[in-house]
N, CA, C and O atoms as a GROMACS GRO file, in nm:
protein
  552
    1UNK      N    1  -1.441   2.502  -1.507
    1UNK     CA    2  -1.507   2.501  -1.635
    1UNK      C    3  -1.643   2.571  -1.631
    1UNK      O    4  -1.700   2.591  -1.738
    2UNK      N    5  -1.704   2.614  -1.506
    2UNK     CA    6  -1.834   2.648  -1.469
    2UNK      C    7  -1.826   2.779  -1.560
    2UNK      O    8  -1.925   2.819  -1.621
    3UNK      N    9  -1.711   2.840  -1.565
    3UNK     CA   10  -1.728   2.986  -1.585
    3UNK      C   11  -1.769   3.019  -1.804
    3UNK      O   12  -1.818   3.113  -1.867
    4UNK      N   13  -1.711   2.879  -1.843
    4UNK     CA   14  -1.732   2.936  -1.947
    4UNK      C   15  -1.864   2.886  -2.006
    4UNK      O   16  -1.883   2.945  -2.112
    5UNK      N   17  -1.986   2.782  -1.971
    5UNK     CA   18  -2.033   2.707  -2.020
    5UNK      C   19  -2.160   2.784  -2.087
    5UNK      O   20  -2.230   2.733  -2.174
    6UNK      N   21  -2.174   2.884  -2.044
    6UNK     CA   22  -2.282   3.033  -2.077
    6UNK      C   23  -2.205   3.133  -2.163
    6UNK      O   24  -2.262   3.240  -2.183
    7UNK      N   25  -2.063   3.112  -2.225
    7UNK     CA   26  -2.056   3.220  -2.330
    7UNK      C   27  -2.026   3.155  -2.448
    7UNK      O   28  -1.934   3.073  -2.452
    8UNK      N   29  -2.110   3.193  -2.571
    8UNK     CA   30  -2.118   3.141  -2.721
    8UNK      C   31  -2.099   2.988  -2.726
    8UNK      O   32  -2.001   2.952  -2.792
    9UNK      N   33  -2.176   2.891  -2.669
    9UNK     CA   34  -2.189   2.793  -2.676
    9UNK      C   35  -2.037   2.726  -2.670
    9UNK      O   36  -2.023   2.616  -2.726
   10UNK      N   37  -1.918   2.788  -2.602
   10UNK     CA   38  -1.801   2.767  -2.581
   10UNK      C   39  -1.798   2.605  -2.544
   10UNK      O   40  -1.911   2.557  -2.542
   11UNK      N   41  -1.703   2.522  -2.518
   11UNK     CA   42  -1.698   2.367  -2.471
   11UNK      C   43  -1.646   2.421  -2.311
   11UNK      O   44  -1.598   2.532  -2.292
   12UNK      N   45  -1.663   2.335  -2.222
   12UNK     CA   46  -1.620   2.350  -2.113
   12UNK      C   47  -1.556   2.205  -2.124
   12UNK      O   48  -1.531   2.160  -2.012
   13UNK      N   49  -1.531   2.141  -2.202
   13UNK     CA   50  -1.418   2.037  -2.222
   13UNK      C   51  -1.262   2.080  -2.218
   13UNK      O   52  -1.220   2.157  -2.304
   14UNK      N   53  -1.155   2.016  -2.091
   14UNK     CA   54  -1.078   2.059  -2.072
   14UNK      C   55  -0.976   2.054  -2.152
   14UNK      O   56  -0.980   1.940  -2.199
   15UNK      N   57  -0.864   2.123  -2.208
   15UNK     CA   58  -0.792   2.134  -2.351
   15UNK      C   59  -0.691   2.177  -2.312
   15UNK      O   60  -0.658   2.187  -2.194
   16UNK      N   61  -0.619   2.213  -2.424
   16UNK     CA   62  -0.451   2.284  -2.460
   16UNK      C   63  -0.542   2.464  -2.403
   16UNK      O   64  -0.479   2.548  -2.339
   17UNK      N   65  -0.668   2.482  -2.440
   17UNK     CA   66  -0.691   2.616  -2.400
   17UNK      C   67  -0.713   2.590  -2.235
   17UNK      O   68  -0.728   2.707  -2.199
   18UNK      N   69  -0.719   2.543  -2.163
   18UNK     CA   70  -0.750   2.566  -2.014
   18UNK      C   71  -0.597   2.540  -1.954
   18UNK      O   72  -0.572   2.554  -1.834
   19UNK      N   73  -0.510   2.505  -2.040
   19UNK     CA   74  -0.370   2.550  -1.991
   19UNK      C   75  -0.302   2.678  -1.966
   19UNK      O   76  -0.254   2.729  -1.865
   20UNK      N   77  -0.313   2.730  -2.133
   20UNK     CA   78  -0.294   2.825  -2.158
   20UNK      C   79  -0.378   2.961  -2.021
   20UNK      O   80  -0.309   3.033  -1.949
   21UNK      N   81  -0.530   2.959  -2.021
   21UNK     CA   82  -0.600   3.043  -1.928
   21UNK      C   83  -0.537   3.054  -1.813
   21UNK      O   84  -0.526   3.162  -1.755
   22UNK      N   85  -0.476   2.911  -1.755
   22UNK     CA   86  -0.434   2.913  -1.625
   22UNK      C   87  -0.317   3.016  -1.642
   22UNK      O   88  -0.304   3.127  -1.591
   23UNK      N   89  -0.251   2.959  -1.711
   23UNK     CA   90  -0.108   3.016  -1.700
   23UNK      C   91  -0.108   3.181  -1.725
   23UNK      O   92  -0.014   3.241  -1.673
   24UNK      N   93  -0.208   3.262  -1.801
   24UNK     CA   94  -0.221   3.374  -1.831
   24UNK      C   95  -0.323   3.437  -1.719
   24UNK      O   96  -0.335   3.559  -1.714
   25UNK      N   97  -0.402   3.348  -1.625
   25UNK     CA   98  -0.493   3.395  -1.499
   25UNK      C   99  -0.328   3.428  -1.378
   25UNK      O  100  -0.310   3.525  -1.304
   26UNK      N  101  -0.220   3.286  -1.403
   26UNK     CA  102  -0.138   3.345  -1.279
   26UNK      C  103  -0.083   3.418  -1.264
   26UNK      O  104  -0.055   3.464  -1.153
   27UNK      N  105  -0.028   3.477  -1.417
   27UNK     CA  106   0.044   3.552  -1.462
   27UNK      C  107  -0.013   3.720  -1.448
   27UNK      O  108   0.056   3.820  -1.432
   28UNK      N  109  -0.118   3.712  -1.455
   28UNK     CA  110  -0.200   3.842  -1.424
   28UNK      C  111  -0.296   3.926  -1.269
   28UNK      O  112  -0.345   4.030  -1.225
   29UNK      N  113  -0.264   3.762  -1.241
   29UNK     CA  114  -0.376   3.794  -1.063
   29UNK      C  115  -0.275   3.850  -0.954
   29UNK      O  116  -0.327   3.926  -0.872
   30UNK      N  117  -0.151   3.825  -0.941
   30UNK     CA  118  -0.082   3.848  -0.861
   30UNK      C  119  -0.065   4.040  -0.849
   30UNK      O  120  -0.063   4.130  -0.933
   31UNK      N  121  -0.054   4.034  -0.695
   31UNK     CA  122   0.038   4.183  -0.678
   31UNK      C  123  -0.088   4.305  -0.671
   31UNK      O  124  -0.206   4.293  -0.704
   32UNK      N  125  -0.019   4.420  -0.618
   32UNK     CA  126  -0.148   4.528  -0.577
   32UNK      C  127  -0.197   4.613  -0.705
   32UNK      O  128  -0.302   4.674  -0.719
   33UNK      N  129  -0.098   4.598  -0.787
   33UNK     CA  130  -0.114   4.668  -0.944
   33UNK      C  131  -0.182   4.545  -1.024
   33UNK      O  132  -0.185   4.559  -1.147
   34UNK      N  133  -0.224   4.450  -0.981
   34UNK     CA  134  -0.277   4.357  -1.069
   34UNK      C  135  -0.397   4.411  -1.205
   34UNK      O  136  -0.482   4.480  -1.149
   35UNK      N  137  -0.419   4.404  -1.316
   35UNK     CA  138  -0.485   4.495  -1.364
   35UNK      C  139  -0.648   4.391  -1.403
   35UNK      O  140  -0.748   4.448  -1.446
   36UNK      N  141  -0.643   4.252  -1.380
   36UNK     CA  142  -0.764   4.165  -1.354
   36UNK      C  143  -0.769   4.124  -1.205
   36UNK      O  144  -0.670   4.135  -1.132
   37UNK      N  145  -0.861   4.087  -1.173
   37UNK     CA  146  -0.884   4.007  -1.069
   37UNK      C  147  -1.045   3.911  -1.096
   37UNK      O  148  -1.145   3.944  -1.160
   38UNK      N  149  -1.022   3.813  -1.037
   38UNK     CA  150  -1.089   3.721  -0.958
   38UNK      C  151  -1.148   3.685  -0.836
   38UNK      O  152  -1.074   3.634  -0.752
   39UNK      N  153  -1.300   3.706  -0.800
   39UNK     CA  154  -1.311   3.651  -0.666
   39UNK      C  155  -1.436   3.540  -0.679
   39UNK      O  156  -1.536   3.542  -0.751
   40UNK      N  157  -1.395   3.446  -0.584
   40UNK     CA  158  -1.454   3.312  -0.594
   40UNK      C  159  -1.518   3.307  -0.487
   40UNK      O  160  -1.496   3.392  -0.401
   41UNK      N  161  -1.602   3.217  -0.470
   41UNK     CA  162  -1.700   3.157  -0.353
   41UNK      C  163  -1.668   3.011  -0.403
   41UNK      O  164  -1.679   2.962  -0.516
   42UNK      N  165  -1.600   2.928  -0.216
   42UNK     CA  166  -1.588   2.797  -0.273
   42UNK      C  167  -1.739   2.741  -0.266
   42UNK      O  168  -1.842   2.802  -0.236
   43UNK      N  169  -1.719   2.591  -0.309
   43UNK     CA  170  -1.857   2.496  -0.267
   43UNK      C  171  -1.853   2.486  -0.124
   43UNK      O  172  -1.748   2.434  -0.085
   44UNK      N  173  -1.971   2.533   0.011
   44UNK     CA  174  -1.947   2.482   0.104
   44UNK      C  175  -1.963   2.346   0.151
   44UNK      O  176  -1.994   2.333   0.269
   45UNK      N  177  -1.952   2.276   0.103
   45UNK     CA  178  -1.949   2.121   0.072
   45UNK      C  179  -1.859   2.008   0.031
   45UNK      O  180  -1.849   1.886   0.049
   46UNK      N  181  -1.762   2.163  -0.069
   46UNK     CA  182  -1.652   2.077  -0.130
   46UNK      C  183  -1.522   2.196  -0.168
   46UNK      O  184  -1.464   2.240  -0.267
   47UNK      N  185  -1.520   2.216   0.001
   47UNK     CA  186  -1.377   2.341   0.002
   47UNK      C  187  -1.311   2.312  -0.141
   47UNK      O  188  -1.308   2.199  -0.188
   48UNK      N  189  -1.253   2.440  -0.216
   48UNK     CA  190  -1.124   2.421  -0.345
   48UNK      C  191  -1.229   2.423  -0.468
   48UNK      O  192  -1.205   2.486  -0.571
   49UNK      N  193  -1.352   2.344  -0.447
   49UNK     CA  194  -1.457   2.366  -0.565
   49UNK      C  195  -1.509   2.493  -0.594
   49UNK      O  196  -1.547   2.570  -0.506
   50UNK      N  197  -1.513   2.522  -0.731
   50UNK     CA  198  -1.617   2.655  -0.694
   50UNK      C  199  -1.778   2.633  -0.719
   50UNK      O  200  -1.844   2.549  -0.780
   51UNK      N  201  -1.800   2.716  -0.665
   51UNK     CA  202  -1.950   2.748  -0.639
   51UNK      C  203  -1.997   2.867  -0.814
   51UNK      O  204  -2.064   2.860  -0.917
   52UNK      N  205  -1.884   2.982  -0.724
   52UNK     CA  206  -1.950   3.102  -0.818
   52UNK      C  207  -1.820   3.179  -0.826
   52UNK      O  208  -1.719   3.169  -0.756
   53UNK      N  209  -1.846   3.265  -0.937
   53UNK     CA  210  -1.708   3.375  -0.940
   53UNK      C  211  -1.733   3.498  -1.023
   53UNK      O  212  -1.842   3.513  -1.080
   54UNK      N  213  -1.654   3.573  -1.030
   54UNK     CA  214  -1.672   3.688  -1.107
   54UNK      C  215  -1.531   3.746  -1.128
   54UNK      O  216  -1.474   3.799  -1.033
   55UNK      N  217  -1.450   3.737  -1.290
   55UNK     CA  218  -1.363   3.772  -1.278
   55UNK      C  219  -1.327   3.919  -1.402
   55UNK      O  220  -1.359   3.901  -1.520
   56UNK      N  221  -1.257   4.067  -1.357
   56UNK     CA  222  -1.284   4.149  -1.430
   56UNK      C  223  -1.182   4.188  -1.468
   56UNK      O  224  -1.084   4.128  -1.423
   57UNK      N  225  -1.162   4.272  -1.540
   57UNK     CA  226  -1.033   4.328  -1.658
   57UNK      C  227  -1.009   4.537  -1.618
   57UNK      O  228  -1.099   4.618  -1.641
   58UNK      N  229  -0.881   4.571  -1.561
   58UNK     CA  230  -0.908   4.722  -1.595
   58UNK      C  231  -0.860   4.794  -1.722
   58UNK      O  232  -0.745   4.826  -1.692
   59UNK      N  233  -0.876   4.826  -1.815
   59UNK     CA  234  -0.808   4.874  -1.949
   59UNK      C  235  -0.802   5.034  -1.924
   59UNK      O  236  -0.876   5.098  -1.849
   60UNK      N  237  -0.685   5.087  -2.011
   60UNK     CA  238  -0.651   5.187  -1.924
   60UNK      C  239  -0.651   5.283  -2.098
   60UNK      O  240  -0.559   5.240  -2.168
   61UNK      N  241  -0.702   5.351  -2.141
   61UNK     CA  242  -0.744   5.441  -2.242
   61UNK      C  243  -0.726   5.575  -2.270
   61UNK      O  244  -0.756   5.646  -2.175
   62UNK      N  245  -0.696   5.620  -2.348
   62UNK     CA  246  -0.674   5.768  -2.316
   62UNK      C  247  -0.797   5.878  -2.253
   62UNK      O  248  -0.912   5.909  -2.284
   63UNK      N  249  -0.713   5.912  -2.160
   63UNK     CA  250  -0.824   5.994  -2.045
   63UNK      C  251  -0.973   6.110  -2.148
   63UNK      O  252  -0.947   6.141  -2.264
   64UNK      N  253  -1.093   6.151  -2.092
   64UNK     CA  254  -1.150   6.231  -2.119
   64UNK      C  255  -1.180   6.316  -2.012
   64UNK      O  256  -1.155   6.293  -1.894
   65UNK      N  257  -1.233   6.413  -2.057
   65UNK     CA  258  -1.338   6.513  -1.947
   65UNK      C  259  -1.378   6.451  -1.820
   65UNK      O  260  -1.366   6.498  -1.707
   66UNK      N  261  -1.444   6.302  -1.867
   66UNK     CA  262  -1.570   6.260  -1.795
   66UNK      C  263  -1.439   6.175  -1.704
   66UNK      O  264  -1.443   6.150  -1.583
   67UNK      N  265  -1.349   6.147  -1.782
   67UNK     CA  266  -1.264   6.001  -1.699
   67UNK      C  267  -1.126   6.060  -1.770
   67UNK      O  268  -1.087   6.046  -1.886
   68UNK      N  269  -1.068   6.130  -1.658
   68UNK     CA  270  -0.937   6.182  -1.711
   68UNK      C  271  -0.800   6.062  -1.674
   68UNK      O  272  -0.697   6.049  -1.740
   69UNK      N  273  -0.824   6.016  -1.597
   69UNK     CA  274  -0.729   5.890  -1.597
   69UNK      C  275  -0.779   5.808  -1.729
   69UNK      O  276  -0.680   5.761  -1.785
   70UNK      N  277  -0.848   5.789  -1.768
   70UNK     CA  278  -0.870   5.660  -1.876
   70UNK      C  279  -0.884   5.545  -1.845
   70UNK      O  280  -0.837   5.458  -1.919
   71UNK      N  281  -0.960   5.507  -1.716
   71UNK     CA  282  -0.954   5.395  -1.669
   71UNK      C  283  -1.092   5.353  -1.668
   71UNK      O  284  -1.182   5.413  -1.610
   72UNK      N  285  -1.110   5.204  -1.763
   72UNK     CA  286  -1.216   5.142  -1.788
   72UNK      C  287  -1.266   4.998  -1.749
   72UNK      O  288  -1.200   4.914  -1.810
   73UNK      N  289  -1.333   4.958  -1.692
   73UNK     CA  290  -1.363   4.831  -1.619
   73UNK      C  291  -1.475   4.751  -1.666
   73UNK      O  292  -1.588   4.796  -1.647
   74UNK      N  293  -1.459   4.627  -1.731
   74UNK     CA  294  -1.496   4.498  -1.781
   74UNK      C  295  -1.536   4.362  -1.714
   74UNK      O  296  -1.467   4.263  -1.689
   75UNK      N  297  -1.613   4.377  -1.702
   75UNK     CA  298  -1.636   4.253  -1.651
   75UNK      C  299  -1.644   4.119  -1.728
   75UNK      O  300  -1.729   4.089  -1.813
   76UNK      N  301  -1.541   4.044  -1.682
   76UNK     CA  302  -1.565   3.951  -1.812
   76UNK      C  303  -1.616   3.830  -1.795
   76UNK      O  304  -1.653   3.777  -1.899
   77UNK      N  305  -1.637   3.746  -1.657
   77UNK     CA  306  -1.737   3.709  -1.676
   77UNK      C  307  -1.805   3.692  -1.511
   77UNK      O  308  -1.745   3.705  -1.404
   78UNK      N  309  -1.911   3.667  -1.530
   78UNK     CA  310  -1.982   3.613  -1.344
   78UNK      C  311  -2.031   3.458  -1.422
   78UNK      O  312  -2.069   3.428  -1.535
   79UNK      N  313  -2.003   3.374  -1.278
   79UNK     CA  314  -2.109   3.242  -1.340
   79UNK      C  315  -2.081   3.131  -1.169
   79UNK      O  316  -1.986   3.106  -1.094
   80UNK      N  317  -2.239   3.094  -1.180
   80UNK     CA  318  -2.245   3.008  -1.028
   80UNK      C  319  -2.322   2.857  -1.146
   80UNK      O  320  -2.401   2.834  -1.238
   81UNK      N  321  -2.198   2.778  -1.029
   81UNK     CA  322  -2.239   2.633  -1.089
   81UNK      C  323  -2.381   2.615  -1.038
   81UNK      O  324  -2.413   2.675  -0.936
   82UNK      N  325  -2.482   2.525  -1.111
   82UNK     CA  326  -2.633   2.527  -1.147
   82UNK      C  327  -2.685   2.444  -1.011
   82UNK      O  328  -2.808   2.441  -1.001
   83UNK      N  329  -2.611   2.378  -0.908
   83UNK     CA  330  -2.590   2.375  -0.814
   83UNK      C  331  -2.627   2.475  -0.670
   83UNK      O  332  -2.718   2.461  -0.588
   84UNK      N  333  -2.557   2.541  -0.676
   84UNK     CA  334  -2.523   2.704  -0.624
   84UNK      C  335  -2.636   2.815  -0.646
   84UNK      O  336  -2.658   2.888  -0.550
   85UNK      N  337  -2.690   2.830  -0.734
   85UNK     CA  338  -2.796   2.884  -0.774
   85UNK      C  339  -2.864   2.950  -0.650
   85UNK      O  340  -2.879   2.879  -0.551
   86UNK      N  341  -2.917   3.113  -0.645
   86UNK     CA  342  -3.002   3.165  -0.568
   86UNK      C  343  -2.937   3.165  -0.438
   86UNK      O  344  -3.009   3.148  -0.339
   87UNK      N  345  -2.805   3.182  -0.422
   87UNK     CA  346  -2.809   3.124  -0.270
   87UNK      C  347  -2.679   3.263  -0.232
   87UNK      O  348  -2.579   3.257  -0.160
   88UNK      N  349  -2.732   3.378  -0.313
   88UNK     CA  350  -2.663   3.492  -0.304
   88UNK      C  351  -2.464   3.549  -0.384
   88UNK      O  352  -2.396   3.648  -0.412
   89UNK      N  353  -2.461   3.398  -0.383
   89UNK     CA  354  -2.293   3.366  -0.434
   89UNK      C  355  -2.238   3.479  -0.579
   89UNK      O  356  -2.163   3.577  -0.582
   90UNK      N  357  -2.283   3.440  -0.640
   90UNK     CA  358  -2.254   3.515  -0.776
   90UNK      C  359  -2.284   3.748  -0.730
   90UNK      O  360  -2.218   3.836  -0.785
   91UNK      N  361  -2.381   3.768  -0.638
   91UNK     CA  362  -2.390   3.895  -0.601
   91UNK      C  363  -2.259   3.943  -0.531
   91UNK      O  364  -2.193   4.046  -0.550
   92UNK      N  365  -2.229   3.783  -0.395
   92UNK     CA  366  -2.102   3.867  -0.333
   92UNK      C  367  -1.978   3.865  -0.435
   92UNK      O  368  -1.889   3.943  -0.400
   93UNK      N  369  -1.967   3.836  -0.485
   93UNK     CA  370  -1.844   3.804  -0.631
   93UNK      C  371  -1.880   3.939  -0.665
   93UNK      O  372  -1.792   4.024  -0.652
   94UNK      N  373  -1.982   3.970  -0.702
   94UNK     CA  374  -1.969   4.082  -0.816
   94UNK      C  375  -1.926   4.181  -0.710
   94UNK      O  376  -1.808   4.215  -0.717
   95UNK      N  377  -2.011   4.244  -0.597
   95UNK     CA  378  -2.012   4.318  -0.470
   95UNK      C  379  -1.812   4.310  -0.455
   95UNK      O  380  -1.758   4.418  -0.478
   96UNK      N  381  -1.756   4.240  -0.434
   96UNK     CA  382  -1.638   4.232  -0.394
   96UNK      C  383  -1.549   4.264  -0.534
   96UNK      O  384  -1.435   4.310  -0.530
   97UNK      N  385  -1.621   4.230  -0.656
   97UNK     CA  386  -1.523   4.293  -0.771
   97UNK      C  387  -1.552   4.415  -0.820
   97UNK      O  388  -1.479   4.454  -0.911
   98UNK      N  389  -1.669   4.510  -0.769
   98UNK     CA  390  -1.705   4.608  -0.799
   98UNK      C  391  -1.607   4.731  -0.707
   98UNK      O  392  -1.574   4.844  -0.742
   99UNK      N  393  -1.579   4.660  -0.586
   99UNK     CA  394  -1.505   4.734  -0.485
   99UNK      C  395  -1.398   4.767  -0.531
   99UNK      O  396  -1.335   4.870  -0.507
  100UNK      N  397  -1.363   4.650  -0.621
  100UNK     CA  398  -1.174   4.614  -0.620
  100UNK      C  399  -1.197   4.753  -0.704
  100UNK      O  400  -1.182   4.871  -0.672
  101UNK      N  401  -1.232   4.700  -0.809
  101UNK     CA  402  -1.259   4.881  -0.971
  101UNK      C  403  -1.295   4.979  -0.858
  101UNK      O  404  -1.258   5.084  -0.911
  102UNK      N  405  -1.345   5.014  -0.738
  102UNK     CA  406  -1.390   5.158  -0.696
  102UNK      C  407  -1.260   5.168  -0.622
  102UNK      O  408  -1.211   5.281  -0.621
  103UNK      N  409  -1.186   5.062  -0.551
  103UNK     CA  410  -1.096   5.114  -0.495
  103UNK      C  411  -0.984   5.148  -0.596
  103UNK      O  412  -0.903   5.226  -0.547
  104UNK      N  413  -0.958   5.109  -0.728
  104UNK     CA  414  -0.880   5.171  -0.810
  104UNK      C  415  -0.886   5.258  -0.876
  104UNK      O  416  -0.802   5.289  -0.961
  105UNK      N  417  -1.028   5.338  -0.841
  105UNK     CA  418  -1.056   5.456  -0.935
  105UNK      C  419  -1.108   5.440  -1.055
  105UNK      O  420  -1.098   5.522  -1.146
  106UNK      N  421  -1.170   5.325  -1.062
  106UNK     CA  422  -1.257   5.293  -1.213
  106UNK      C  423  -1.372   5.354  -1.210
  106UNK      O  424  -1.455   5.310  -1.131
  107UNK      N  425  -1.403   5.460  -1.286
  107UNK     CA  426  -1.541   5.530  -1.292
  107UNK      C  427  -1.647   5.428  -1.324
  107UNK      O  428  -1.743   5.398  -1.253
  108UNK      N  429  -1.615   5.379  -1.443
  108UNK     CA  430  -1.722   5.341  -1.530
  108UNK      C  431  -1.693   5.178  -1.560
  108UNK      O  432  -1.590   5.152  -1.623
  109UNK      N  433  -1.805   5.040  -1.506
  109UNK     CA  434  -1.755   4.958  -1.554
  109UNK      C  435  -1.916   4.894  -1.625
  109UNK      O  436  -2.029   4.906  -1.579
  110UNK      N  437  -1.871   4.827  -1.750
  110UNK     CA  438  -1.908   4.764  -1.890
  110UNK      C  439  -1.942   4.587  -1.846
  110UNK      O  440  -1.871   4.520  -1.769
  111UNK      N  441  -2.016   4.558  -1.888
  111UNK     CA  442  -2.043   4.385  -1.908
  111UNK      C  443  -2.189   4.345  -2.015
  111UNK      O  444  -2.282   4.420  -2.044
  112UNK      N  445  -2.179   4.278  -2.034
  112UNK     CA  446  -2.274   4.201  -2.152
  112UNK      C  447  -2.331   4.109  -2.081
  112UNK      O  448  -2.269   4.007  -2.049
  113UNK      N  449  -2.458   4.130  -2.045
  113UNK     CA  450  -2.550   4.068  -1.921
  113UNK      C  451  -2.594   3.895  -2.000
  113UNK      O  452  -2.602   3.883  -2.122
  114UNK      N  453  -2.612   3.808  -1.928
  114UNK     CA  454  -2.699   3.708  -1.989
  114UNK      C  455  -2.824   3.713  -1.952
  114UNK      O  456  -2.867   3.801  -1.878
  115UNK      N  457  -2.890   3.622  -1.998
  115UNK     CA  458  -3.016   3.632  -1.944
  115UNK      C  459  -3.082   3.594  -1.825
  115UNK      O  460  -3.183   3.637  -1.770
  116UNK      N  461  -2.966   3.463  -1.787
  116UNK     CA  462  -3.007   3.441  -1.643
  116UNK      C  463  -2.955   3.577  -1.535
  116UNK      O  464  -3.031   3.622  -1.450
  117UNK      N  465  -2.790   3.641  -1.559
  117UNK     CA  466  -2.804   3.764  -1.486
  117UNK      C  467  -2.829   3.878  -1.451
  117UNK      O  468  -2.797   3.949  -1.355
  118UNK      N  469  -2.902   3.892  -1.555
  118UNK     CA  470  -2.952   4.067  -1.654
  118UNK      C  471  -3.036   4.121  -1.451
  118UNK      O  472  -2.984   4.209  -1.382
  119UNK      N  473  -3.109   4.073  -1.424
  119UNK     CA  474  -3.161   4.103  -1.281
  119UNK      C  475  -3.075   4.144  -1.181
  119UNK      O  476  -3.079   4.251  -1.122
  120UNK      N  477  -2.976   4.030  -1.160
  120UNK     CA  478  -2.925   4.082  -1.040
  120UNK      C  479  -2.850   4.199  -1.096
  120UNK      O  480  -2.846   4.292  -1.016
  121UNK      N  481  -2.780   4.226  -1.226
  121UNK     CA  482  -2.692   4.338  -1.291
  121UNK      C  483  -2.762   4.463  -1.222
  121UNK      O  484  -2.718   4.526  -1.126
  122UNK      N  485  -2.870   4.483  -1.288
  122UNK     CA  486  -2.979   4.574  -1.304
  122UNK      C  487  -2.978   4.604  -1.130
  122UNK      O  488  -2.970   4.723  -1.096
  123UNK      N  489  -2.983   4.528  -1.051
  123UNK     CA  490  -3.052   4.528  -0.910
  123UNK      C  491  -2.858   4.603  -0.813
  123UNK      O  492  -2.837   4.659  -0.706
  124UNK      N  493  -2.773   4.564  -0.919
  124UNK     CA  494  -2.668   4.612  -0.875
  124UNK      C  495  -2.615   4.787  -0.912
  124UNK      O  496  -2.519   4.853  -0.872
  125UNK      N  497  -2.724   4.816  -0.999
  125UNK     CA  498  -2.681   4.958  -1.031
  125UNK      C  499  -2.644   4.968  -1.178
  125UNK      O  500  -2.585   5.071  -1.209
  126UNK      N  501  -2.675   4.851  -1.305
  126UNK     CA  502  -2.631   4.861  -1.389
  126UNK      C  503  -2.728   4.883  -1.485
  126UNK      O  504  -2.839   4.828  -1.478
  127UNK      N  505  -2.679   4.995  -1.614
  127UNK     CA  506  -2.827   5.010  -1.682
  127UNK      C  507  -2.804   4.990  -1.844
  127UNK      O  508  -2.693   5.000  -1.896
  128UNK      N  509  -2.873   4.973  -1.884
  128UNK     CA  510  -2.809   4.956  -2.046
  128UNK      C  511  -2.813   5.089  -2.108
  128UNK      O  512  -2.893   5.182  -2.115
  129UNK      N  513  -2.618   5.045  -2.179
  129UNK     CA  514  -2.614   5.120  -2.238
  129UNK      C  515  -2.674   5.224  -2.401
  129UNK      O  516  -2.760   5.180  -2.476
  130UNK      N  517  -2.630   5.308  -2.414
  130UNK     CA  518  -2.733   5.350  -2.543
  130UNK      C  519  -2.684   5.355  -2.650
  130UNK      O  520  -2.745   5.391  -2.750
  131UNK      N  521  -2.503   5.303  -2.645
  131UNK     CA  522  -2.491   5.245  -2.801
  131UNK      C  523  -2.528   5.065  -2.791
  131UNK      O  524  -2.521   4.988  -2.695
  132UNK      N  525  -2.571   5.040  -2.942
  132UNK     CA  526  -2.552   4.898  -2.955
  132UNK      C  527  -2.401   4.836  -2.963
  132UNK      O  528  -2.313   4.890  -3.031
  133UNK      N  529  -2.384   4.736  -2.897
  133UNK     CA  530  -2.256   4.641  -2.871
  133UNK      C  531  -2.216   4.595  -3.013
  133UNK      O  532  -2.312   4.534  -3.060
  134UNK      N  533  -2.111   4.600  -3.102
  134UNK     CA  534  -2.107   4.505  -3.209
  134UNK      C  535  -1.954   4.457  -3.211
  134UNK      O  536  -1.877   4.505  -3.127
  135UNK      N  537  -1.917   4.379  -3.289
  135UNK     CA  538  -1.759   4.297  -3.275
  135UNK      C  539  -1.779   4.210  -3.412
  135UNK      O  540  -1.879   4.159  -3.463
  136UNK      N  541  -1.672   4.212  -3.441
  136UNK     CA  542  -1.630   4.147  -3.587
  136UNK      C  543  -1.488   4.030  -3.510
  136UNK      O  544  -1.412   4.072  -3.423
  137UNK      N  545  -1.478   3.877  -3.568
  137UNK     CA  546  -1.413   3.807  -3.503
  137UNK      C  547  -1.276   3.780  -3.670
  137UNK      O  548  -1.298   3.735  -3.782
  138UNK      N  549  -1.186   3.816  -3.627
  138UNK     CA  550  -1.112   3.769  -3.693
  138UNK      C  551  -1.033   3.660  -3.718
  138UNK      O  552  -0.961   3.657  -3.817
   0.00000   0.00000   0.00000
C-alpha cells in the first residue's frame, strides 16, 4: 500500500482495487518482453516487506527522427515506506529501473516528480520538461 499513499490523496485502504492491481501486476511482470517492471528493496528487518520500489511502464508509439522505434518510458511510480527514508533505497530502485528502459532501448523516459522526490530525480539526470503536463479524467 506504501506505493500509492503520495498520489492524489488515493486510500491505501485495501479493496476490490488491490485485487484487481495484483492480478494485472502478474499478468504483466513476467517474461523478457515484459513491457512494465518492478524493482523492490525488501525491509531489512522484515524480509517480504517492502521498504521502497519503483515500478515503470514501456509504451511503444509511432517512431520519429529523434526515436525511430517509438519507444517511450514512464515511470509510474517510486515510493519508500516513511520508515526507510534516506537510507539510499528508493535511488537503487530507480538506478535498476532506469537500466531495465536502457537495456531495452528506451531513449527517453517521463515521470511527474513529487515533492519529496523532485531531488533525487534531478540528481539522477532528470530535467523538466518544457511542455506543461495536463489530463482531463473521464
Amino acid at each position: 500500500m506504501v506505493m500509492f499513499e503520495s498520489i492524489d490523496g488515493m486510500t491505501s485502504e485495501p479493496g476490490d482495487w488491490t485485487r484487481i492491481a495484483v492480478r494485472a501486476l502478474r499478468r504483466r511482470l513476467p517474461g523478457p518482453d515484459a513491457r512494465t517492471a518492478a524493482f523492490v528493496v525488501d525491509r531489512p528487518d522484515e524480509p517480504g516487506r517492502l521498504a521502497a520500489c519503483a515500478v515503470g511502464v514501456i509504451d511503444e508509439r509511432l517512431g520519429s527522427p529523434s526515436n525511430p522505434a517509438g519507444l517511450s518510458g514512464y515511470v509510474f511510480n517510486v515510493s519508500t515506506d516513511d520508515g526507510y527514508r534516506r537510507r539510499g533505497y528508493s535511488r537503487a530502485c530507480m538506478a535498476a529501473l532506469l537500466g531495465w528502459f536502457r537495456d531495452r532501448g528506451v531513449p527517453r523516459v517521463q515521470l511527474h516528480a513529487s515533492e519529496d522526490g523532485y531531488e533525487l530525480y534531478r540528481r539522477l539526470g532528470f530535467t523538466e520538461a518544457d511542455s506543461p503536463s495536463m489530463r482531463i479524467t473521464l
